[in-house]
N, CA and C atoms as an extended XYZ file, in Angstrom:
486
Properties=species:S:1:pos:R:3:atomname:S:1:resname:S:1:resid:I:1 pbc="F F F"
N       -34.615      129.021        7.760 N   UNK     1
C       -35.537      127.980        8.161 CA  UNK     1
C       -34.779      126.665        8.306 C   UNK     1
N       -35.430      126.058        9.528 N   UNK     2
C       -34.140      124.611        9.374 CA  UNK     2
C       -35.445      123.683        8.939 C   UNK     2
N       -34.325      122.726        8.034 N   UNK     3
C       -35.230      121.578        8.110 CA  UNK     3
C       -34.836      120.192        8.428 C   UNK     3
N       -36.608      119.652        8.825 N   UNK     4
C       -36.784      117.933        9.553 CA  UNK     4
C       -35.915      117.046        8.313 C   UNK     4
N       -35.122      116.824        9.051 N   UNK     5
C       -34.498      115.335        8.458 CA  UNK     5
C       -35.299      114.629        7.910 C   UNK     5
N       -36.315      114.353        9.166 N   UNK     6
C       -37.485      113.307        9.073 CA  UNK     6
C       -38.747      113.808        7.793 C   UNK     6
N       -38.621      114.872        7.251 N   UNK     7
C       -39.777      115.105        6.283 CA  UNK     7
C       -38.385      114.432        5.065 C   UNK     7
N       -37.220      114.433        5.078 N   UNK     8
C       -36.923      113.983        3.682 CA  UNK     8
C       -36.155      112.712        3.733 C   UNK     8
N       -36.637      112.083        5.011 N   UNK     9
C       -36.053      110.529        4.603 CA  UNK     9
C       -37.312      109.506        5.268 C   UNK     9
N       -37.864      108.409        4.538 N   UNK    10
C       -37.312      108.348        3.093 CA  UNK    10
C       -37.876      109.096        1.933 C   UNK    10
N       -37.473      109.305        1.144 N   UNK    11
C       -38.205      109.826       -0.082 CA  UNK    11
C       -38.550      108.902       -0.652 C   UNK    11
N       -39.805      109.134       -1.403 N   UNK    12
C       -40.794      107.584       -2.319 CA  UNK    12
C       -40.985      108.093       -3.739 C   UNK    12
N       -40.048      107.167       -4.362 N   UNK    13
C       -40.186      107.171       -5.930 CA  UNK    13
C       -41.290      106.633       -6.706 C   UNK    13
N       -42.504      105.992       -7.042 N   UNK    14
C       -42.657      104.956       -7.391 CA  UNK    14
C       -42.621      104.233       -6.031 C   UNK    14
N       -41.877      103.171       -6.440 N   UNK    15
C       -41.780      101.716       -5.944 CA  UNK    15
C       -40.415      101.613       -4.894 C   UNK    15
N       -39.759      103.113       -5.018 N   UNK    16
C       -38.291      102.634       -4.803 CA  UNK    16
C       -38.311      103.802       -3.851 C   UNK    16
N       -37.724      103.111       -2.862 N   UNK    17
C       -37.990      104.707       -1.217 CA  UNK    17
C       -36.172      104.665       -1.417 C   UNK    17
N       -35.620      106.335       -0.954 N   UNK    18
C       -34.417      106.154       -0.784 CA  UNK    18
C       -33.904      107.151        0.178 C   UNK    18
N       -33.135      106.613        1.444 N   UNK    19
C       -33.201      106.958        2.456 CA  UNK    19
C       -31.850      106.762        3.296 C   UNK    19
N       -31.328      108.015        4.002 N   UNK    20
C       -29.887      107.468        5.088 CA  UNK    20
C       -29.993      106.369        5.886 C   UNK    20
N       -28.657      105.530        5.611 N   UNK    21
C       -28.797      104.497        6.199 CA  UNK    21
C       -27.608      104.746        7.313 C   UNK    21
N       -27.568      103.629        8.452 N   UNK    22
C       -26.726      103.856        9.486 CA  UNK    22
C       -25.435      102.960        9.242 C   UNK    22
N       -24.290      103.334        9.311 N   UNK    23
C       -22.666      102.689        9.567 CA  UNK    23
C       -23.143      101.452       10.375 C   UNK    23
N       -22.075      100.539        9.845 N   UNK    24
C       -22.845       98.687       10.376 CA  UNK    24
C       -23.690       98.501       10.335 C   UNK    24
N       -24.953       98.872        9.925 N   UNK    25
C       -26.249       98.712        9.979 CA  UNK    25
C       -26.371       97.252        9.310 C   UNK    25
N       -27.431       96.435        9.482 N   UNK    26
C       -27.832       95.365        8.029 CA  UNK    26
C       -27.684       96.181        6.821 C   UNK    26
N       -28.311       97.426        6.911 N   UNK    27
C       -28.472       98.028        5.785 CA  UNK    27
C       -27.089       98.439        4.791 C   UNK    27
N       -26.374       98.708        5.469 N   UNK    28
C       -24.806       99.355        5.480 CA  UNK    28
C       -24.287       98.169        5.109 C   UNK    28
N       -24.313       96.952        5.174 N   UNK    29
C       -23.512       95.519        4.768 CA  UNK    29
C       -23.997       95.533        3.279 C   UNK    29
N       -25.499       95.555        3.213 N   UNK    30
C       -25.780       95.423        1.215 CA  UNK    30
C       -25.320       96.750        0.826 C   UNK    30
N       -24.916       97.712        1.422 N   UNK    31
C       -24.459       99.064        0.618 CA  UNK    31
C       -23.146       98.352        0.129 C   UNK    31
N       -22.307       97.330        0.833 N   UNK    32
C       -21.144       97.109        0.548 CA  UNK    32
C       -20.758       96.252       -0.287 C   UNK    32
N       -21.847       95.228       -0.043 N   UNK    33
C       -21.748       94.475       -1.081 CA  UNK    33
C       -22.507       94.564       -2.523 C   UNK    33
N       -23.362       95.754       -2.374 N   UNK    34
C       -23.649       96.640       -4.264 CA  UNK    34
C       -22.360       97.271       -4.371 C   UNK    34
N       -21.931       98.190       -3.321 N   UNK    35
C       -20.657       98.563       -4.295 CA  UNK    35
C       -19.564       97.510       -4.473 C   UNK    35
N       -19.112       96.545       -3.360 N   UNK    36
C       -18.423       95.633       -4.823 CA  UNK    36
C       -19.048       94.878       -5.719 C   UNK    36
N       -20.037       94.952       -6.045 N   UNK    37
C       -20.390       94.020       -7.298 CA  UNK    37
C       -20.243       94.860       -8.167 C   UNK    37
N       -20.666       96.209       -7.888 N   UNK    38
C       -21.167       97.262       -8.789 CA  UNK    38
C       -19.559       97.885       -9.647 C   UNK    38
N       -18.594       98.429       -8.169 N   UNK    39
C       -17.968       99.536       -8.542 CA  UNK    39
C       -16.286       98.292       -8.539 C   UNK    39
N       -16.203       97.470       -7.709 N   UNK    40
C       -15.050       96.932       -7.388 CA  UNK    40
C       -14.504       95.647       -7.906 C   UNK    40
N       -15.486       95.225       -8.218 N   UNK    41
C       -15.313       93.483       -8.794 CA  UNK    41
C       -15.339       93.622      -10.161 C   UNK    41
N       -15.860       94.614      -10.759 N   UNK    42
C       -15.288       94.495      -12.385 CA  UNK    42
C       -13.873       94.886      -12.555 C   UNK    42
N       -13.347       95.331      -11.631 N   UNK    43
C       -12.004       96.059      -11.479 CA  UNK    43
C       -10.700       94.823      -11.353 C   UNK    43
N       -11.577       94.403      -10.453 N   UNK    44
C       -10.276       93.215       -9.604 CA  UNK    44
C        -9.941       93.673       -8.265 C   UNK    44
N       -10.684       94.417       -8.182 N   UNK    45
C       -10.643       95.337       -6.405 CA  UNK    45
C       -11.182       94.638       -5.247 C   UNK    45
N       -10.896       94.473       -4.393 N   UNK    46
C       -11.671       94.296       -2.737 CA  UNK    46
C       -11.582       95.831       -1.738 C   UNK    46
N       -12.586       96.005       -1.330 N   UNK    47
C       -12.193       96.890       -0.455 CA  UNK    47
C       -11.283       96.641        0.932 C   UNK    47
N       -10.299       97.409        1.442 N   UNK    48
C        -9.964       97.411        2.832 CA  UNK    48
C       -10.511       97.689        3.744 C   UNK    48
N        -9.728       97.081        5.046 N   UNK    49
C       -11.105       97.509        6.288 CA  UNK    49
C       -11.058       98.977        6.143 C   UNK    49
N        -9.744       99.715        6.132 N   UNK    50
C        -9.509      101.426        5.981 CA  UNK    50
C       -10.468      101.807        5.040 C   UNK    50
N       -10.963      101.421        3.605 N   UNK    51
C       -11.501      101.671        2.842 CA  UNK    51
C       -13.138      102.254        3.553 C   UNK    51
N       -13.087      101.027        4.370 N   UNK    52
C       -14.743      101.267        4.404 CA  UNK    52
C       -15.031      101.709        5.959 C   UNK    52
N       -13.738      101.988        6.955 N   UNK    53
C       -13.697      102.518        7.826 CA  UNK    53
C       -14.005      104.029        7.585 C   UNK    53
N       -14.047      104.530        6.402 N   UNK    54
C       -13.992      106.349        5.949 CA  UNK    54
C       -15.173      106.300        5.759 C   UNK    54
N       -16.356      105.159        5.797 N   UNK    55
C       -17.545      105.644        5.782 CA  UNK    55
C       -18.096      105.973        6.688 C   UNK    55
N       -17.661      105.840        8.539 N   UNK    56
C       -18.416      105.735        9.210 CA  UNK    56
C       -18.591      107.168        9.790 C   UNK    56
N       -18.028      108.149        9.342 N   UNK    57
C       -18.324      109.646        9.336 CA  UNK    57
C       -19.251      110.846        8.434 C   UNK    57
N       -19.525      109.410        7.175 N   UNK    58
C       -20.191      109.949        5.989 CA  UNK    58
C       -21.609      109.988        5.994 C   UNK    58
N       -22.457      110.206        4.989 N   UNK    59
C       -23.825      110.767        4.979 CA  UNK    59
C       -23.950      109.684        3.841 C   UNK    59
N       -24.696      107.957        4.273 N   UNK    60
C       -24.743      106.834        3.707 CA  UNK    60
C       -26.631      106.927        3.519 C   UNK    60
N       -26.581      106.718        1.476 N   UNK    61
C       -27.495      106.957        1.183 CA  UNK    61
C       -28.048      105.674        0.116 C   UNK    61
N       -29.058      105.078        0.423 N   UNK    62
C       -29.283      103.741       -0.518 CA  UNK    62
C       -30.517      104.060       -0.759 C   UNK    62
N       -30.965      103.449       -1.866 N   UNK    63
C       -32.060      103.003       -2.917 CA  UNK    63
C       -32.870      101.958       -2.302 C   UNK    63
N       -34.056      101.549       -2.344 N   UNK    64
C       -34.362      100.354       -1.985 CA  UNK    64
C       -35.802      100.163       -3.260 C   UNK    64
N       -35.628       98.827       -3.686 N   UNK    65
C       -36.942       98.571       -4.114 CA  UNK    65
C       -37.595       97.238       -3.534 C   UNK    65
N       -38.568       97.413       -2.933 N   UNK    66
C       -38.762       96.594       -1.383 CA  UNK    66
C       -37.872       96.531       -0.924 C   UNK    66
N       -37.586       95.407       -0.231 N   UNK    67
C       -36.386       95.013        0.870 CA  UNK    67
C       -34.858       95.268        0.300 C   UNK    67
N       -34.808       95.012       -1.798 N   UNK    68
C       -33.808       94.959       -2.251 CA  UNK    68
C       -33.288       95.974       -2.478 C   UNK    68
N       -31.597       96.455       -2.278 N   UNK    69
C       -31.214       97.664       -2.001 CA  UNK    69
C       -30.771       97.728       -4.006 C   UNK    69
N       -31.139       98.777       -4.372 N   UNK    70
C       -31.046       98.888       -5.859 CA  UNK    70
C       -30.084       99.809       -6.381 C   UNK    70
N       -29.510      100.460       -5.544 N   UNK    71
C       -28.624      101.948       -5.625 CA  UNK    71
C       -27.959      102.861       -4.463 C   UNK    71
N       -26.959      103.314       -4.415 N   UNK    72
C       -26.597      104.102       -3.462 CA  UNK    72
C       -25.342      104.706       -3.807 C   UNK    72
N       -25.103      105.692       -2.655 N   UNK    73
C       -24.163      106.779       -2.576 CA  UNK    73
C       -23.534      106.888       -1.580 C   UNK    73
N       -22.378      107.862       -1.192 N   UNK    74
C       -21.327      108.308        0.176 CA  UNK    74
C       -21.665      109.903       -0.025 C   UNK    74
N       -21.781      110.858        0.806 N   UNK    75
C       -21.741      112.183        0.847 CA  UNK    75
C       -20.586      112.240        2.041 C   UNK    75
N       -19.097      113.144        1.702 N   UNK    76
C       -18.170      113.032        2.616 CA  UNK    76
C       -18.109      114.519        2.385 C   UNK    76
N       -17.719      115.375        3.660 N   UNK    77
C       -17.735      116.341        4.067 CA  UNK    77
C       -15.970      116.426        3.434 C   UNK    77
N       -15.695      117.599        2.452 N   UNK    78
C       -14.887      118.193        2.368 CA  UNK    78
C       -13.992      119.149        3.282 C   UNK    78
N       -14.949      120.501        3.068 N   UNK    79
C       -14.694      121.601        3.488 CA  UNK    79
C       -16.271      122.239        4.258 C   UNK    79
N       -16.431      123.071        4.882 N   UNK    80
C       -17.551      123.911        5.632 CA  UNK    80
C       -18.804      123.698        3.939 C   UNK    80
N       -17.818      124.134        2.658 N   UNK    81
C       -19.050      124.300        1.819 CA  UNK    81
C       -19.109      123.331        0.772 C   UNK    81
N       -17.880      122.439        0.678 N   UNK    82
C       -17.557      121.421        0.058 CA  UNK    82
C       -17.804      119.810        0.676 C   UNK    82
N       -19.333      119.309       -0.587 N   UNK    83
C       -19.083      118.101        0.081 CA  UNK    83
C       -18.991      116.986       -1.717 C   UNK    83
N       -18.613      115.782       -0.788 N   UNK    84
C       -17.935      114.958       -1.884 CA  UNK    84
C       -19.041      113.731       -2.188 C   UNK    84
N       -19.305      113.844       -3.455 N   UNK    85
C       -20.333      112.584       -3.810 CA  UNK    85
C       -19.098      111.431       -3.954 C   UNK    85
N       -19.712      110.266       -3.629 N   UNK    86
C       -18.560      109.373       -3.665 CA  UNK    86
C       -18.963      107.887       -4.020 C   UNK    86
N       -18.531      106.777       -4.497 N   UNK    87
C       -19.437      105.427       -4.365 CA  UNK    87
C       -20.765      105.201       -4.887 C   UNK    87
N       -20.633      106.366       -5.997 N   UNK    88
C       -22.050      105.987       -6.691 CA  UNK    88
C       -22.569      104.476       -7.078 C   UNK    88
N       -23.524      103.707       -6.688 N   UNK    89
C       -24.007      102.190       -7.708 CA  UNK    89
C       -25.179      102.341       -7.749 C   UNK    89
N       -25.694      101.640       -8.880 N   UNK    90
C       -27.035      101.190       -9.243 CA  UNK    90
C       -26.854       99.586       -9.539 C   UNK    90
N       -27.472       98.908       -9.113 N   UNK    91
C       -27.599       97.506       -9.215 CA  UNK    91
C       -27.230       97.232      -11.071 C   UNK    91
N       -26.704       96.315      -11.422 N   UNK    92
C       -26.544       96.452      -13.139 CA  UNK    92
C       -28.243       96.596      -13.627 C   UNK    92
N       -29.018       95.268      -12.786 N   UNK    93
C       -30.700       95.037      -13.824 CA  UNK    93
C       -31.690       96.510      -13.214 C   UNK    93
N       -31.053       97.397      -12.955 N   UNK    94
C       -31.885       98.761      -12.026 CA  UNK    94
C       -31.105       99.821      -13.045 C   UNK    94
N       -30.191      100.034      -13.804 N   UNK    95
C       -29.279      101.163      -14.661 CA  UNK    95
C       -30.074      100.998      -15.630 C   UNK    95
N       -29.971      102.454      -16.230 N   UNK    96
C       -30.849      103.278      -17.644 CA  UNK    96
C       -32.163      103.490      -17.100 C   UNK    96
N       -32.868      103.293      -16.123 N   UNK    97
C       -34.184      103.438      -15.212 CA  UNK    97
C       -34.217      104.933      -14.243 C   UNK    97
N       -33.143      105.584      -14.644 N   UNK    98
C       -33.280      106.715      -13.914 CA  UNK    98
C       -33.411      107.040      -12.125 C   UNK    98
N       -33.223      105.326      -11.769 N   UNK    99
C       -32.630      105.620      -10.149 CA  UNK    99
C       -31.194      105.946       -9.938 C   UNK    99
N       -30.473      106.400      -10.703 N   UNK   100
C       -28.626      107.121      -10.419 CA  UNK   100
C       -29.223      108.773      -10.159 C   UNK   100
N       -30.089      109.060      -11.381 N   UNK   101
C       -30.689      110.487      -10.879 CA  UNK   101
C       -31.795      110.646       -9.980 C   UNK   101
N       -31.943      109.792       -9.465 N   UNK   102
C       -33.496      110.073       -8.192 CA  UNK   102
C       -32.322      110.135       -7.256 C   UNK   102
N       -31.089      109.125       -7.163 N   UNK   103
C       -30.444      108.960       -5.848 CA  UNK   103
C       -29.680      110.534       -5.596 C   UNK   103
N       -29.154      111.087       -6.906 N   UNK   104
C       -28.360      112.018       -7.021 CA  UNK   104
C       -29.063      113.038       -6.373 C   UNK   104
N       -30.469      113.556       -6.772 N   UNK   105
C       -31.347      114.560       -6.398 CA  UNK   105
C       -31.600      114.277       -4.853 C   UNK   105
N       -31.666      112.884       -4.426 N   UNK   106
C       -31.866      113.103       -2.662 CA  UNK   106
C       -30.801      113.338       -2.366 C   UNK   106
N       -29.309      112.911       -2.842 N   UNK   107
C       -28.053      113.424       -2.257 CA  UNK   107
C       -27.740      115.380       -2.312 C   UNK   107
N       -28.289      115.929       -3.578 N   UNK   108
C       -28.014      116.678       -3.329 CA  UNK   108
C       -28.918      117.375       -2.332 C   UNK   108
N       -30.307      117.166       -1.770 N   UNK   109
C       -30.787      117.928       -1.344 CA  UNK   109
C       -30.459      117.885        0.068 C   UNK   109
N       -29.938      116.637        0.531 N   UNK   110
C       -29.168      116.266        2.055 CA  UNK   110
C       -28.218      116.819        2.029 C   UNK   110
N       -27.143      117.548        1.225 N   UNK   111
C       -26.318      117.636        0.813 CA  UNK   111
C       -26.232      119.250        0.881 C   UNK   111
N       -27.813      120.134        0.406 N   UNK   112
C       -28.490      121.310        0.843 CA  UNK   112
C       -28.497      121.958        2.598 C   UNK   112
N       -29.429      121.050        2.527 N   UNK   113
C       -30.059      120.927        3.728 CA  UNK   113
C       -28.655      120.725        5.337 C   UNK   113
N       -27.480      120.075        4.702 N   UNK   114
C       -25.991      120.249        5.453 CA  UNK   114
C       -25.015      121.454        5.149 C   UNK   114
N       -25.935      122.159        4.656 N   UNK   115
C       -25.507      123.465        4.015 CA  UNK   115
C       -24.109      123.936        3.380 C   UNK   115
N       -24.029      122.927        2.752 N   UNK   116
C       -23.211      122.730        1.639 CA  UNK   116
C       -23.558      123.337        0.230 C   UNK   116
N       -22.414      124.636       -0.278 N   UNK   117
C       -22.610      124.787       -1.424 CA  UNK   117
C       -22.391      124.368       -2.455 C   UNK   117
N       -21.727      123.353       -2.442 N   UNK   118
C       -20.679      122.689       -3.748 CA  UNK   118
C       -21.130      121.298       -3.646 C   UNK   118
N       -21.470      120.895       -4.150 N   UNK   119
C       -21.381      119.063       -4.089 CA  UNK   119
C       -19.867      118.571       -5.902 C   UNK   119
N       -19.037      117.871       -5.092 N   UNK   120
C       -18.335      117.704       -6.305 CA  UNK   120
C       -17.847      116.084       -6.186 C   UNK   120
N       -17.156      115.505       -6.902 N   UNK   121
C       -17.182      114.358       -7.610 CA  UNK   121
C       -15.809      113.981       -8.140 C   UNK   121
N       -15.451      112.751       -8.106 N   UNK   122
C       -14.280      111.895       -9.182 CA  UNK   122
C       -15.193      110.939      -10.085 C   UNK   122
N       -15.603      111.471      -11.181 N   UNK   123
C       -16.451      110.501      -12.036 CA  UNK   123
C       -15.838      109.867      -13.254 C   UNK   123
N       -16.145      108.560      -13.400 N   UNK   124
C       -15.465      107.793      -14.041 CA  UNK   124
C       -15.362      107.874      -15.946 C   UNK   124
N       -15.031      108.260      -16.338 N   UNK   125
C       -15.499      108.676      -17.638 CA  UNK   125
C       -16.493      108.391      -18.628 C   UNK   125
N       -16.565      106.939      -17.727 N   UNK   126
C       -18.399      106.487      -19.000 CA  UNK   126
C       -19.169      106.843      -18.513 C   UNK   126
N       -19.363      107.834      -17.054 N   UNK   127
C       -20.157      108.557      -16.071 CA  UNK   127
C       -20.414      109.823      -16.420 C   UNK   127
N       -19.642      110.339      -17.479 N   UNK   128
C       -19.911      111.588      -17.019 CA  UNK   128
C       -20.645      112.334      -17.826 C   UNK   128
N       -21.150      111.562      -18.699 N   UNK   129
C       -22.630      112.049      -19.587 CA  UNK   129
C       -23.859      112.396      -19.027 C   UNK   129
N       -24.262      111.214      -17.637 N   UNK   130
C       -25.175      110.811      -17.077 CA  UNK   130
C       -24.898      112.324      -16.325 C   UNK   130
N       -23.896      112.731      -15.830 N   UNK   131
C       -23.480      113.504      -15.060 CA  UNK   131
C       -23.224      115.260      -15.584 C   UNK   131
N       -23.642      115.458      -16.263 N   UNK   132
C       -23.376      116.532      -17.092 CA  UNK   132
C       -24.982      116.718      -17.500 C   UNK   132
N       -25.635      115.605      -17.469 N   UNK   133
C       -26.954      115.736      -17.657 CA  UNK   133
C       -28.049      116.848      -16.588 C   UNK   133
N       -27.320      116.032      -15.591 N   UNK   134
C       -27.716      116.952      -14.240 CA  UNK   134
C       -27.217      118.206      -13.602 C   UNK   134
N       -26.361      118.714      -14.591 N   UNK   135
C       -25.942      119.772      -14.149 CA  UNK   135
C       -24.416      119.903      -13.582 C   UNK   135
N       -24.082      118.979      -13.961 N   UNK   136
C       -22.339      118.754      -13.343 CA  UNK   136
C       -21.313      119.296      -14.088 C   UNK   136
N       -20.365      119.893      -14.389 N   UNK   137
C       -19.219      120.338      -15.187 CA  UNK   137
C       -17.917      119.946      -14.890 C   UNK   137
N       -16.914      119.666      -15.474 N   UNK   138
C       -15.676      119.095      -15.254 CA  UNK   138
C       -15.268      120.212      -15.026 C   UNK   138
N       -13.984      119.963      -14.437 N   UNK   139
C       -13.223      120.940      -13.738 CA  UNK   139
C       -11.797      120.458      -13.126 C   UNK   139
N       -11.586      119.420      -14.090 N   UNK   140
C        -9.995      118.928      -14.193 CA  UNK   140
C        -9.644      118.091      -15.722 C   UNK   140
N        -8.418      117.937      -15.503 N   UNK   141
C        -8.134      117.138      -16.484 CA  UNK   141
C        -8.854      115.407      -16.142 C   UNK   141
N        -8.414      114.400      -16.951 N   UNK   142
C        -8.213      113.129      -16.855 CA  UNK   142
C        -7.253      112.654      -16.122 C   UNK   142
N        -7.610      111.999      -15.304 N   UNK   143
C        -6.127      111.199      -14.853 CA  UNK   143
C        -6.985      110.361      -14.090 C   UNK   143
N        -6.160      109.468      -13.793 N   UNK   144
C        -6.254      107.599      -13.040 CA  UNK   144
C        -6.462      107.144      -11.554 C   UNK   144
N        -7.769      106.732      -11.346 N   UNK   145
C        -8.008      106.562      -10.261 CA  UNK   145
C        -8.379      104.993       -9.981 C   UNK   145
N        -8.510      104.735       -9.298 N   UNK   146
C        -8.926      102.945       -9.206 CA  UNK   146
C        -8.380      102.029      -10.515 C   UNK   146
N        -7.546      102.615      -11.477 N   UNK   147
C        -6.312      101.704      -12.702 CA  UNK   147
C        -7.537      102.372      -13.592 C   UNK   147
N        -8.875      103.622      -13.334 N   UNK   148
C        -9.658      103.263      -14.656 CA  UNK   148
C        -9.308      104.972      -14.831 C   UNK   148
N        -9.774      105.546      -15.794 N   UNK   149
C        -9.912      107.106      -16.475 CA  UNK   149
C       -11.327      108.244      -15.477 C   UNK   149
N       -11.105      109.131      -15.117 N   UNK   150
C       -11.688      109.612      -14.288 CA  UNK   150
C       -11.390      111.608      -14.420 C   UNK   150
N       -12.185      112.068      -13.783 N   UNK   151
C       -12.384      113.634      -14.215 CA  UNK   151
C       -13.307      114.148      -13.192 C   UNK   151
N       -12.599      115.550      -12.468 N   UNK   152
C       -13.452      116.105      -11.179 CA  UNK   152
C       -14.565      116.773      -12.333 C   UNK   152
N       -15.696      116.663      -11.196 N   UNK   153
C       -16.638      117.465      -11.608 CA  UNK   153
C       -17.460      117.454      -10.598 C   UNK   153
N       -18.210      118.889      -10.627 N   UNK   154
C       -19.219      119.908       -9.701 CA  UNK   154
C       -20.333      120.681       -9.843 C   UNK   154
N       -20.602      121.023       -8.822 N   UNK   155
C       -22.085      121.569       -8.972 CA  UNK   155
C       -22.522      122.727       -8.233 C   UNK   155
N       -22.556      123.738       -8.354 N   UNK   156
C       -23.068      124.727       -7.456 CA  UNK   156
C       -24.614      124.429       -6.798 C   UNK   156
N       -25.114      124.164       -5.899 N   UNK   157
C       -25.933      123.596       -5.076 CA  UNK   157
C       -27.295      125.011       -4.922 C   UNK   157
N       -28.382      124.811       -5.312 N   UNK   158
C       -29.005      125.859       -5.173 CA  UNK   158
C       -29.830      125.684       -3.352 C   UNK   158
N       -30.188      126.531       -3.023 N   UNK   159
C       -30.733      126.324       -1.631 CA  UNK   159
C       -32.033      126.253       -1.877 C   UNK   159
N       -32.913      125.443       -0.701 N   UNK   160
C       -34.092      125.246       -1.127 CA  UNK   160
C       -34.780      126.414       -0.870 C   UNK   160
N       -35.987      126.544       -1.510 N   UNK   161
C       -37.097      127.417       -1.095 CA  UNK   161
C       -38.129      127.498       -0.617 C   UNK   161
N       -38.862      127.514        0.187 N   UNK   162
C       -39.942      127.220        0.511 CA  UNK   162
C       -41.200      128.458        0.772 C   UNK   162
């Protein structure tokens, strides 16, 4: 059975719809500037134009509560069955509210639905509780990514049913 894009975007939480957004979009500029507030500026990081040139092939997924974008994600195509969660943020005053796992559950189901069996991950180590919660398992050692501590982890992707 294939399915409408359009029956799963946006999805409505509550208060908070979360939905693919388009490369350059308005929308796509606050994706960039939550992830550096979120993921890059506690670091000492800026992104490069290359950096954010690798999104414009990706499956760009944001949070919104009204107009304000509260959370988002990157889904990057690995392999045929491998795809890559990437750029996770939640706004700081929007974290412990359970929009990292509403965003996660629409990623994986876009993520389904691109018929992808694997969704897997570089998660940062104070991440990976949140992430293990949902069903994620490590599947490397530790080692150093962006100067911080980090660990693959994955998910076998169930297909939907209907």
């Amino acid at each position: 059975m294939n399915l409408n894009f359009a029956s799963l975007n946006p999805l409505i939480f509550a208060q908070m719809a979360i939905k693919i957004i388009t490369y350059l979009s308005p929308e796509y500029l606050l994706m960039v500037d939550l992830r550096r507030e979120v993921l890059r500026k506690p670091l000492g990081l800026e992104f490069s134009p290359q950096d954010l040139e690798k999104d414009e092939k990706d499956i760009l997924i944001a949070a919104f509560d009204d107009e304000k974008m509260i959370g988002c994600c990157i889904l990057t195509k690995e392999t045929a069955d491998l795809c890559k969660l990437r750029q996770m943020a939640v706004h700081q005053n929007h974290q412990r509210k359970n929009i990292g796992a509403s965003i996660l559950r629409f990623a994986e189901t876009i993520a389904i639905a691109h018929k992808f069996s694997t969704l897997c991950m570089h998660a940062r180590q104070s991440a990976i509780g949140f992430y293990e919660k949902l069903g994620y398992t490590i599947c490397s050692e530790t080692f150093l990514e962006v100067n911080i501590p980090h660990v693959a982890m994955e998910k076998k992707l169930s297909p939907i049913v209907f």
